[in-house]
N, C-alpha and C positions, 0 to 999 in steps of 0.2 A: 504493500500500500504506500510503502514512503515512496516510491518510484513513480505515483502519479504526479501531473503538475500541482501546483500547489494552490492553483486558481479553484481547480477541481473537486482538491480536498476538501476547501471551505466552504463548495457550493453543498458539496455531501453533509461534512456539521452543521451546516447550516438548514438542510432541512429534516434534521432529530427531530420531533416530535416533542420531546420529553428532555428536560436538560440534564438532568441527572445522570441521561446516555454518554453524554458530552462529558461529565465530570469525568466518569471512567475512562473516556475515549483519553482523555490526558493522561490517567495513568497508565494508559496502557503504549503509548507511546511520543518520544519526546518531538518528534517533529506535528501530530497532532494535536501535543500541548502548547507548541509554539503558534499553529496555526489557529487554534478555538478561540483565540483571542482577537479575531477578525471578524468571527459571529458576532452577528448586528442584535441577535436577540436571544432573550436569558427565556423561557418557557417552563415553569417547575410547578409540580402539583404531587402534592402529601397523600398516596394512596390510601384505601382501609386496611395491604398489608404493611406497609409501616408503619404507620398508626399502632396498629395492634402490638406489632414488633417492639414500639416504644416502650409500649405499656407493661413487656413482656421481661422474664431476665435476660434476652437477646437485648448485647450490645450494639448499638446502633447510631452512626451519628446524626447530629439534632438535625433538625428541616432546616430552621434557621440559617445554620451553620454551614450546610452545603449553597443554601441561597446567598450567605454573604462570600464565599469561597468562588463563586460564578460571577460574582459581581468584580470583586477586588483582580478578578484574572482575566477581565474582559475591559475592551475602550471600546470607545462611541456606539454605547448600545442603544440603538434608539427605539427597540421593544420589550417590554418586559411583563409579562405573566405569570405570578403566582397566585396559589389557590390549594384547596384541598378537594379529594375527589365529592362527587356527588353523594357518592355513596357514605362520606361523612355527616353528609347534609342532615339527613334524616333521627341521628342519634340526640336523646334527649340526657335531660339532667338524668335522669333515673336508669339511665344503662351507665354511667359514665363518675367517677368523681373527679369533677375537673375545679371546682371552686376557687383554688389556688393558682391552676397553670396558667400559662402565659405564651407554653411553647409553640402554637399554634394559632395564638392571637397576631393575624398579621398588618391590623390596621395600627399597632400599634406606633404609637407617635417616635415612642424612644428605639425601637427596632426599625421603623425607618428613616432616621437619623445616621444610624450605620451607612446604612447604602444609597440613599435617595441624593444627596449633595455628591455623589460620585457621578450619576448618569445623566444631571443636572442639564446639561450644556447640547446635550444629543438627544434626549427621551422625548420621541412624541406619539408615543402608544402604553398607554398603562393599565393593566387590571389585576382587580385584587378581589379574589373571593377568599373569605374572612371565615374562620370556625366559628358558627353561632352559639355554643355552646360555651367559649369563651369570651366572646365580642359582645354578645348582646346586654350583658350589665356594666361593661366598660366604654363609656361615652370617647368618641376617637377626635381628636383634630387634624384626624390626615390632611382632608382639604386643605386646610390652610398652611400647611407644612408644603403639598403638594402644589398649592398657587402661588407660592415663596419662590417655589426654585426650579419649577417647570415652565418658563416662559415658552418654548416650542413645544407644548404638549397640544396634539390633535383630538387624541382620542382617552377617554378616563372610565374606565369601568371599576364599579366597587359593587361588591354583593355579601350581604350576610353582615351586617356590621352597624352600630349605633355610631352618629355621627354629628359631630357640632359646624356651622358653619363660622362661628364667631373665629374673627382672625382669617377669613377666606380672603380673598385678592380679587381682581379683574383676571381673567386668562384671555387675553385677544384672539390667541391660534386658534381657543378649543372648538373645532367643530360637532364632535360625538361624545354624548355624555349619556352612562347607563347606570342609573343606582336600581338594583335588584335586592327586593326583601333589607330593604335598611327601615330601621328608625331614625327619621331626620327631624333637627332641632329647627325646622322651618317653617313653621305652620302657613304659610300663607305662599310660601315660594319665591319671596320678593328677594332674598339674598341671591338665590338662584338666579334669578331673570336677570340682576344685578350684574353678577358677575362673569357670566356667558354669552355674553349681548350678542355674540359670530354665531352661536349655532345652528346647526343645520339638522344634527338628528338629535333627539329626545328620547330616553325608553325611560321610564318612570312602575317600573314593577312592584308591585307590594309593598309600597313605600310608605310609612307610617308616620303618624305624628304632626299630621294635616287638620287644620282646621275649614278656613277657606281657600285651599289653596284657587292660584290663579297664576296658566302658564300664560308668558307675554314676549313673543319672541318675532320680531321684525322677519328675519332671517331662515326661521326653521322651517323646514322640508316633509320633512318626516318624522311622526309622533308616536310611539306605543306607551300608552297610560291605563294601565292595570288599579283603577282606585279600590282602597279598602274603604269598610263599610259608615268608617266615621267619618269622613266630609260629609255633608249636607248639600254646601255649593261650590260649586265647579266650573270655572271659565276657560276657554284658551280663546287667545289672541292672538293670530298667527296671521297676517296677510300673504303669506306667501307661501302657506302649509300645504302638499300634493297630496300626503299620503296619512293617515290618521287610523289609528287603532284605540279605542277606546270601551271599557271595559266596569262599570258600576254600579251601584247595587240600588239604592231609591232616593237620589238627587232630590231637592225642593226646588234645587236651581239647577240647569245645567246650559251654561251661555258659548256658545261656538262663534265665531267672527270669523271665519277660516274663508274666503269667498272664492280662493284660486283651487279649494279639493276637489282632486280626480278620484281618487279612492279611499271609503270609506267602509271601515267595520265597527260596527257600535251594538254593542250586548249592553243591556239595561236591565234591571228587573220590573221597574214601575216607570214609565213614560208620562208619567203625571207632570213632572215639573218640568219637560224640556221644552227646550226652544231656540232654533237653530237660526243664526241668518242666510240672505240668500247663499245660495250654490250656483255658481256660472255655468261652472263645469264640471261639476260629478257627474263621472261617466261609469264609477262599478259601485255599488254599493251590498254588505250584507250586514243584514241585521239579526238578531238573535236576543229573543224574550219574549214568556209568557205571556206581555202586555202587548201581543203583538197587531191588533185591530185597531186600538188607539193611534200606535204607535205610527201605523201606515196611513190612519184616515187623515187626523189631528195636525201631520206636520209634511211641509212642501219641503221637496229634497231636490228641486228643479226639473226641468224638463230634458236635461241630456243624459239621463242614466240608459244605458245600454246594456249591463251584464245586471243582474240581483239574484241574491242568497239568502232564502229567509227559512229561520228557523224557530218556529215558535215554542221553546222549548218547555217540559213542564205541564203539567196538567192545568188549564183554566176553566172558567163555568162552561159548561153544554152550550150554554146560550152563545157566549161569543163563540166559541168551533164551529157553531153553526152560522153566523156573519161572517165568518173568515172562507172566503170560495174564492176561486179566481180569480172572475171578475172581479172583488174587493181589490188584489194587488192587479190587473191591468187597469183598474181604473185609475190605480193612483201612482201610475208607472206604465203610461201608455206607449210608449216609445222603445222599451225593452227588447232584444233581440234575446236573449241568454238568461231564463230563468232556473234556480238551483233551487230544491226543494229536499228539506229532514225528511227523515221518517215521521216527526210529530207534525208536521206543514202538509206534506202529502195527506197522511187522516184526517189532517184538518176540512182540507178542502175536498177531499173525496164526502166525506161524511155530509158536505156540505152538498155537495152533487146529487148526494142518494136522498135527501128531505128536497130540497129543491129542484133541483136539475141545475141548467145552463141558462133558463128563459132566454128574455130580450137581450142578454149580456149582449154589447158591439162586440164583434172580433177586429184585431188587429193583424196587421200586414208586416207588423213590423218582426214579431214573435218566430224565431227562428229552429230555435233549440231548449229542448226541458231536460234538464239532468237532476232527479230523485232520486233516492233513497226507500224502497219499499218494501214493507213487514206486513205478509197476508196472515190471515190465523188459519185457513182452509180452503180445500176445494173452491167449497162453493164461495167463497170470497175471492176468486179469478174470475169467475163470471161476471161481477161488480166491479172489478178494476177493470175489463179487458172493456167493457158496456163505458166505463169513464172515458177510460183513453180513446177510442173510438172517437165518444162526443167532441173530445178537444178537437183531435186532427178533424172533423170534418166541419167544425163553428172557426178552427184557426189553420186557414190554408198553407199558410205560409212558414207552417212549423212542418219541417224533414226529418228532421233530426234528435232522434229521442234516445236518450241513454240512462237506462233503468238498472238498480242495484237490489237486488233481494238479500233477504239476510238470509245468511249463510246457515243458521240455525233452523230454516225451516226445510221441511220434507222437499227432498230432489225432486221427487214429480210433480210437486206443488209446482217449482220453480218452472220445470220442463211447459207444465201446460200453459203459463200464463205467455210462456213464450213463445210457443207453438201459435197459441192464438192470438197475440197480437201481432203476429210476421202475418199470418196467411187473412187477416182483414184487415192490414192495412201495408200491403205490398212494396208501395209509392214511399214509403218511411224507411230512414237508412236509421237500422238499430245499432245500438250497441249495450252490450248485457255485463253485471256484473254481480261481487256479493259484496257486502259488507257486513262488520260485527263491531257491537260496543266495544269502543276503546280500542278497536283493532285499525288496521288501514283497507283502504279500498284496494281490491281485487278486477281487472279487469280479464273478462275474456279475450 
């Protein structure tokens, strides 16, 4: 191996996976130790078997220690990723006695003090997932440690970790910024909005400690905001937002000013308090909630939406499953090419077929393709789906294309017949068949 070029060698350390690979590759040979020191990024994560090993009378040395050992034997790192595995994630106080350690607490302020003013001048990608089992009753001031001395920092992920913003800074570079499952000392967001004034992406996951929070971002592009159950009200401010993932449980307020969104995903549980302003150009939209009648009558999402995915998830009254039929969503999304429909959206509106029918419902021209997800209980409930699907294609001419999912858990001939029979009465339709199962992924034929 020393006999390759040496350009070579570093493009090979440098795509390890795992730095810890890297530590060994030094001692295992000295022109591999001379050259790791060209690797632009340090990558380490604390499995569940050394974890255990730790814990264990197997000698072993600290995480830390190998992490500052990568640090101190590398220049101009401008990536760096530590973290513990997933499979730490889930361990609670009552498997563990951790009350005292530290060695795993990696938001810590005084353990990145060791190594953060070392990669100061080059680091512009930083994440740090934090053991929650150590982090969570130790309030961190990483930020502000980290907007001290990462002036070229683009990118900042922290996950698992209680966090103060007092003493945070301006970051002009930072474009990407993800806090996952943190407790943050910001109830309202304004430190945030403050000191990130460039960005462009947003992820905001299980982020606690929110009162009214309110994002307000000139610049941002793209939003995923996962709120917990205590905000009440919730704004964003975003003139220039494309792409929005939002995600909350029963808002009194919930204010959008976003007018440039093209795509949008929004799961609510209660629809009572929102209110959106115009959409110029939302052109995908999926929604997902129980409150799903309201949800579609009650609010204007503009007139360019082309793709929708609605999942009404969740048992509601009889009475609305029975309001919820097609026609409800073409009426309120006429323009649609690309409809997606749950297994609980499908029985919505099937159910809604079998009491009503289709009546006066207008067809549209515009309706091109249906892709469901569908759960029969029997036989004789093919005959009632094949009698739906029928009705569609012949009230919506201009739908060809139907791509239907059974669940995988029901009887093969179940499956076999309904597909039998809707190929040979409606010819003129280019199908395509598959299964799906909870929590599983889709399956295509």
């Amino acid at each position: 191996m020393d006999e390759l070029p040496p350009e070579l060698l570093v493009k090979i350390l440098s795509r390890l996976n795992d730095s810890e690979s890297l530590a060994r590759c030094r001692v295992a040979s000295k022109t591999l130790n001379s050259l790791s020191r060209e690797v632009r990024a340090v990558n380490l994560i604390c499995t569940l078997s050394r974890f255990l090993k730790s814990r264990s009378i197997v000698v072993v040395t600290p995480f830390k220690t190998i992490f500052r050992s990568l640090i101190e034997n590398s220049c101009n790192i401008r990536s760096i990723s530590i973290g513990v595995d997933k499979a730490l994630i889930g361990m609670s106080f009552d498997d563990l006695n951790e009350e005292d350690s530290k060695d795993l607490y990696l938001t810590d302020v005084e353990f990145a003090k060791e190594w953060l003013p070392r990669v100061r001048e080059d680091l512009e990608m930083l994440s740090i997932s934090d053991f929650w089992i150590q982090s969570c009753w130790r309030k961190s001031d990483i930020l502000a440690l980290i907007s001290s001395n990462c002036s070229k920092l683009v990118k900042l992920e922290v996950k698992n970790s209680w966090l103060s913003v007092v003493g945070l800074r301006e970051m002009s570079n930072l474009r990407h910024l993800t806090l996952e499952f943190i407790r943050l000392d910001d109830e309202n967001l304004e430190k945030v909005n403050d000191c990130f004034p460039f960005l462009q992406v947003l992820n905001l996951i299980g982020v606690g400690g929110l009162k009214e929070p309110r994002i307000h971002f000139l610049h941002l592009k793209s939003c995923h905001w996962t709120v917990s159950n205590a905000p009440l009200s919730l704004a964003i401010v975003a003139p220039n937002l494309l792409e929005l993932k939002l995600k909350c449980n029963k808002p009194k307020s919930l204010i959008l000013e976003t007018p440039k969104l093209v795509k949008f995903h929004f799961s609510v549980e209660d629809a009572e308090g929102v209110g959106f302003g115009e959409f110029r150009d939302l052109n995908s939209l999926e929604l997902i909630s129980p409150d799903m009648y309201r949800l579609i009558s009650n609010i204007r999402y503009g007139n360019k939406i082309r793709k929708l995915a609605v999942d009404s998830v969740k048992s509601i009254e009889q009475s609305e499953r029975l309001e919820l039929g097609l026609g409800t969503l073409l009426k309120a999304f006429p323009g649609i090419s690309s409809l997606s429909l749950s297994p609980r959206t499908w029985s919505d509106i099937e159910t809604h077929f079998q009491s009503q029918g289709l009546g006066n419902m207008k067809g549209t021209a515009s309706l091109k393709q249906i892709t469901a997800r569908v759960q029969m209980s029997d036989h004789t409930n093919v005959h009632q789906t094949v009698s739906f699907i029928r009705s569609i294609l012949n009230k919506y001419r201009g739908l060809t294309d139907m791509r239907l999912m059974i669940h995988q858990d029901k009887d093969p001939r179940v499956r076999s017949n309904l597909i039998s029979a809707c190929i040979m009465s409606n010819p003129g339709v280019s199908w395509k068949w598959g299964m799906w199962a909870e929590g599983g992924e889709d399956m295509w034929v």
